[in-house]
C-alpha positions in Angstrom: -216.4 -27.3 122.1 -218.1 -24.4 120.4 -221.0 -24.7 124.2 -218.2 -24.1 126.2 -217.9 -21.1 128.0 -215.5 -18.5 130.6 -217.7 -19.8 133.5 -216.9 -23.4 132.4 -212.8 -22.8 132.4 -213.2 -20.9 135.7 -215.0 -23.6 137.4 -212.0 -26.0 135.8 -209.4 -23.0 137.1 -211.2 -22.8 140.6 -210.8 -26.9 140.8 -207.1 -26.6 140.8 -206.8 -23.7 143.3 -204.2 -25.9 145.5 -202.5 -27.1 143.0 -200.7 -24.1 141.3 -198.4 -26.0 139.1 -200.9 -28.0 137.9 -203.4 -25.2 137.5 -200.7 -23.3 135.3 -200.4 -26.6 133.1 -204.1 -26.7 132.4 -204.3 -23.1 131.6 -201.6 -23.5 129.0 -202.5 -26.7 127.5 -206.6 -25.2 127.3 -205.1 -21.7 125.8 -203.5 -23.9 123.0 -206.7 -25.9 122.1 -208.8 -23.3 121.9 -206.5 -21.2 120.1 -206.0 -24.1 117.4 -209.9 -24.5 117.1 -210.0 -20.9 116.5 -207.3 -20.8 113.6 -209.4 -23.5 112.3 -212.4 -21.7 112.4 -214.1 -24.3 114.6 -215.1 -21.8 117.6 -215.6 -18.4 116.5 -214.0 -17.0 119.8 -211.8 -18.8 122.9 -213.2 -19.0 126.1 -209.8 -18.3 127.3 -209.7 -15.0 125.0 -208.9 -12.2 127.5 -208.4 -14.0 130.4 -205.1 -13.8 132.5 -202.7 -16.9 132.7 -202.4 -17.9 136.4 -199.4 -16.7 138.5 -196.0 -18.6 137.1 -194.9 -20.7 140.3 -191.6 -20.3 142.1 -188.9 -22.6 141.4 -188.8 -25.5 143.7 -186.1 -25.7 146.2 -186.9 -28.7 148.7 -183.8 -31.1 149.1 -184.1 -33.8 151.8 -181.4 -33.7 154.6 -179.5 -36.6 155.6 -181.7 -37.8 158.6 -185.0 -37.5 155.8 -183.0 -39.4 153.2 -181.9 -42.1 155.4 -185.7 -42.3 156.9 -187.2 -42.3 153.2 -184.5 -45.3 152.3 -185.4 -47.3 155.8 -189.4 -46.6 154.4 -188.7 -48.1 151.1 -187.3 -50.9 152.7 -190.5 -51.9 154.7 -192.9 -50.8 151.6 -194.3 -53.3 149.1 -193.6 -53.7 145.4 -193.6 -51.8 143.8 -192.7 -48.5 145.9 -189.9 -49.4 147.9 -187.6 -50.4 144.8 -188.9 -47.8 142.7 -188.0 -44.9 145.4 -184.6 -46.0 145.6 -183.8 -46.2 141.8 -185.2 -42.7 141.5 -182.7 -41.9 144.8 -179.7 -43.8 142.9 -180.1 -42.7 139.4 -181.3 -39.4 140.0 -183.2 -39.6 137.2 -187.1 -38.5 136.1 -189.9 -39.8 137.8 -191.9 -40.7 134.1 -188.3 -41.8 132.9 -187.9 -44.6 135.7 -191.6 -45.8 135.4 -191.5 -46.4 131.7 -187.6 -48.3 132.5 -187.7 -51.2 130.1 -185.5 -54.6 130.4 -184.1 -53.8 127.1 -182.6 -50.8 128.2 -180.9 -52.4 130.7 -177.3 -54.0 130.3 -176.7 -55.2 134.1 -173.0 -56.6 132.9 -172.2 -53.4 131.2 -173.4 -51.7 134.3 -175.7 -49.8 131.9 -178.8 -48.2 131.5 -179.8 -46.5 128.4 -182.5 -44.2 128.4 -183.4 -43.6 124.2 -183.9 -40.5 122.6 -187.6 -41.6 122.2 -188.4 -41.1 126.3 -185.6 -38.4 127.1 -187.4 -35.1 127.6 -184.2 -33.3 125.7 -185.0 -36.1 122.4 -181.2 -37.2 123.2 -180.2 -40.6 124.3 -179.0 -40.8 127.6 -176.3 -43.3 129.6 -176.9 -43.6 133.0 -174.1 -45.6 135.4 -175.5 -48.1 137.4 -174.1 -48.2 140.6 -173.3 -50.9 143.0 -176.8 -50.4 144.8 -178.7 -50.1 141.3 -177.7 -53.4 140.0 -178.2 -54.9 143.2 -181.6 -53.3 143.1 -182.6 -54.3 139.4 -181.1 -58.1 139.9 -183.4 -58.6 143.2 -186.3 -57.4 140.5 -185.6 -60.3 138.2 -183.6 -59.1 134.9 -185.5 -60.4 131.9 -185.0 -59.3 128.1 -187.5 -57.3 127.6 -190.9 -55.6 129.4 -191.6 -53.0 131.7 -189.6 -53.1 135.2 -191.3 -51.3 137.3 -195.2 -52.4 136.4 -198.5 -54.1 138.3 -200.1 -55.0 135.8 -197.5 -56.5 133.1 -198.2 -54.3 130.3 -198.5 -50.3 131.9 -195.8 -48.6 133.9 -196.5 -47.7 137.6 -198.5 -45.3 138.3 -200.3 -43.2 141.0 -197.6 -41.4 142.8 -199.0 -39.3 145.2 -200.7 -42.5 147.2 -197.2 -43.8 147.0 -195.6 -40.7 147.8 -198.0 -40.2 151.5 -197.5 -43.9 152.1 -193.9 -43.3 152.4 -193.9 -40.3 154.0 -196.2 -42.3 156.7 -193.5 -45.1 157.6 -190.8 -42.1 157.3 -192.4 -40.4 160.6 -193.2 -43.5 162.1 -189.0 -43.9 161.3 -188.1 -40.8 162.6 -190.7 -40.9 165.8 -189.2 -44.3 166.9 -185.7 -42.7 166.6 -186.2 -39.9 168.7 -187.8 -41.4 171.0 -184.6 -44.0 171.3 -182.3 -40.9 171.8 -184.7 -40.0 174.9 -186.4 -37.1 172.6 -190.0 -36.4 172.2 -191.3 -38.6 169.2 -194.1 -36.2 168.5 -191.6 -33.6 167.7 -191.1 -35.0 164.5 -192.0 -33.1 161.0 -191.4 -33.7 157.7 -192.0 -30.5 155.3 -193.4 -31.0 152.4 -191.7 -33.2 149.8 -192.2 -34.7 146.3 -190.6 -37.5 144.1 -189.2 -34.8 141.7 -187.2 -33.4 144.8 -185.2 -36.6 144.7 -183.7 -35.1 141.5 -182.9 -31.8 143.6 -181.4 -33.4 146.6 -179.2 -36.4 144.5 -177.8 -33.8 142.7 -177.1 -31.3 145.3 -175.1 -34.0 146.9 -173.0 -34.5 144.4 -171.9 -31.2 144.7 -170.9 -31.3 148.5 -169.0 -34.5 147.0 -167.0 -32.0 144.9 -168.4 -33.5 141.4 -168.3 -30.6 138.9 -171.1 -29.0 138.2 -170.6 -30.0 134.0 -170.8 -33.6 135.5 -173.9 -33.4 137.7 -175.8 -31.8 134.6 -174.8 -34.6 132.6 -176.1 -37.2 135.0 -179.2 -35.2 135.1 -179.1 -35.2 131.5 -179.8 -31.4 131.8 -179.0 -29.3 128.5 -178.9 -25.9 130.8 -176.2 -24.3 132.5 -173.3 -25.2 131.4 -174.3 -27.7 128.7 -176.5 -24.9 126.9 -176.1 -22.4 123.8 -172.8 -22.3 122.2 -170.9 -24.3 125.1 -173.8 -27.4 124.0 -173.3 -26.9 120.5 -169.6 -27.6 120.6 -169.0 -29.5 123.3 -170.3 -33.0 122.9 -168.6 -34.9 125.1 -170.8 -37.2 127.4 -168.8 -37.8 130.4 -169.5 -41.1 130.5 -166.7 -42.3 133.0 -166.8 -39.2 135.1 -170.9 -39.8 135.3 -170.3 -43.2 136.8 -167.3 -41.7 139.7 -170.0 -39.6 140.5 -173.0 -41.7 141.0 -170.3 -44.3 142.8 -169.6 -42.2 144.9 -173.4 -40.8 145.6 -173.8 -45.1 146.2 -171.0 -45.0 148.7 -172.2 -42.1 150.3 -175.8 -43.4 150.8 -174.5 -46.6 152.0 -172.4 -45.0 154.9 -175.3 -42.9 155.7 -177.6 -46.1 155.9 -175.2 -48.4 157.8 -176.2 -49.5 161.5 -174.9 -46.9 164.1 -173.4 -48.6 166.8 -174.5 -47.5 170.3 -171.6 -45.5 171.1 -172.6 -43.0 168.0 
C-alpha cells in the first residue's frame, strides 16, 4: 500500500472515465482505505490526500414507456434461463437488482403468496414483505419451488450474476421486437431506438406506474421498501404500519396492468 502513489489512483480514476457512477464509488471507497491506513499509521500520507472527489452524478430519471416495457417482457420471453425469468420478477416485484439475485427458496411462501426479504439482505437492515402477484407465482412455480437454495442461480451455489451481458442481450431482441412491429404497421423498422436503459430503471418505471394507477405515494414507498419521503424522520419513527394489504392491491393491479398491456392485439387495434 505504502508504494502506491497519485499517478497510480489517477490511472485507476482515468479507467472509469465512462462510467461516472462507478468512478464516484471507487473514489469513495479508496478515500476511506487510505484514510483508515493513515489513522493507523500504516501510510504516512494518502494518495488521495488533496485530491478532488469526482463530480456527484445526477439522479437517474429513465422510465420505460409502454411500447419498451411490453418489448422488454416479449424479449424475456424468448431469452434463456436465467434472464428471461429474472427480468420479469424484477418488472413484477419492483424490487433491487442484488435483492432478487440473492432470492432464496426459503423466503418464499408460494401459498401465502409471500416473499420475505430478511433484515440480513435489505439495504434499510429492515425485513421486508413483498406480495406476490398472480404473474410472480406463476413465474416462481414454472422455476421449480423447492425448500431451500438460491432461485435465480447457474451454478447451484452463487446467485446470477453478470448483468450488463444480460442487460445488451435483451435490449438486442427488444429492437429486433420493436423493428418487426413497425415494420407490420407499414413503418420504417430502422427507425427504431431504444435510449439508454438499466435494470435499476425497472424500479423507477414499476413504481411510476403505480402512481398513474392512483396508488398513494406512502404505498409505492412501501413496496419499494424506501425509508424516504414520506416514511422518513419523525413520520418513520411513529408510523410503523407496513401496509401489507394495500402493498399487494397495488402490485395486483401493476399484474393486471402488465397483462393487458401484453395481451395479443387483435387486427382491428
Amino acid at each position: 500500500m505504502h508504494e502506491l502513489t497519485r499517478a497510480d489512483i489517477v490511472k485507476v480514476m482515468d479507467d472509469y472515465s465512462d462510467r461516472p457512477a462507478r468512478r464516484k464509488e471507487i473514489h469513495s471507497v479508496l478515500r476511506k482505505l487510505f484514510n483508515w491506513a493513515t489513522d493507523r499509521q500504516d501510510i504516512e500520507v494518502s494518495p488521495l490526500a488533496g485530491m478532488k472527489a469526482p463530480k456527484a452524478v445526477p439522479a437517474r430519471r429513465r422510465v420505460l414507456n409502454d411500447e419498451e416495457l411490453v418489448a422488454l417482457w416479449k424479449a424475456s420471453e424468448q431469452t434463456g434461463w436465467p434472464w428471461g425469468p429474472f427480468v420479469r420478477m424484477l418488472i413484477l416485484t419492483m424490487q433491487r437488482r442484488r435483492e432478487v439475485a440473492e432470492m432464496d427458496w426459503c423466503e418464499v411462501d408460494l401459498a401465502a403468496r409471500n416473499w420475505t426479504l430478511p433484515a440480513a439482505r435489505a439495504k434499510n437492515d429492515e425485513e421486508h414483505i413483498i406480495p406476490l402477484s398472480n404473474l410472480a407465482v406463476a413465474e416462481l412455480e414454472r422455476i421449480g419451488p423447492r425448500d431451500s437454495g438460491l432461485v435465480f442461480t447457474t451454478t447451484g451455489t452463487t446467485p446470477v450474476s453478470g448483468f450488463f451481458k444480460g442487460r445488451v442481450a435483451l435490449n438486442e431482441t427488444m429492437l429486433a421486437y420493436m423493428a418487426k412491429r413497425k415494420a407490420e404497421a407499414g413503418d420504417d423498422p430502422n427507425s427504431v431506438e431504444i435510449p439508454n436503459w438499466r435494470l435499476h430503471d425497472l424500479r423507477r418505471t414499476g413504481a411510476t406506474n403505480l402512481q398513474s394507477l392512483g396508488v398513494p405515494v406512502e404505498v409505492t414507498e412501501s413496496v419499494l421498501n424506501h425509508i424516504s419521503g414520506t416514511r422518513a424522520g419523525v413520520a418513520g419513527i411513529y408510523n410503523r404500519y407496513k401496509y401489507d394489504a394495500e402493498k399487494r392491491t397495488a402490485l395486483d393491479a401493476w399484474d393486471a396492468k402488465l397483462v393487458e398491456l401484453c395481451a395479443p392485439k387483435s387486427s382491428g387495434n
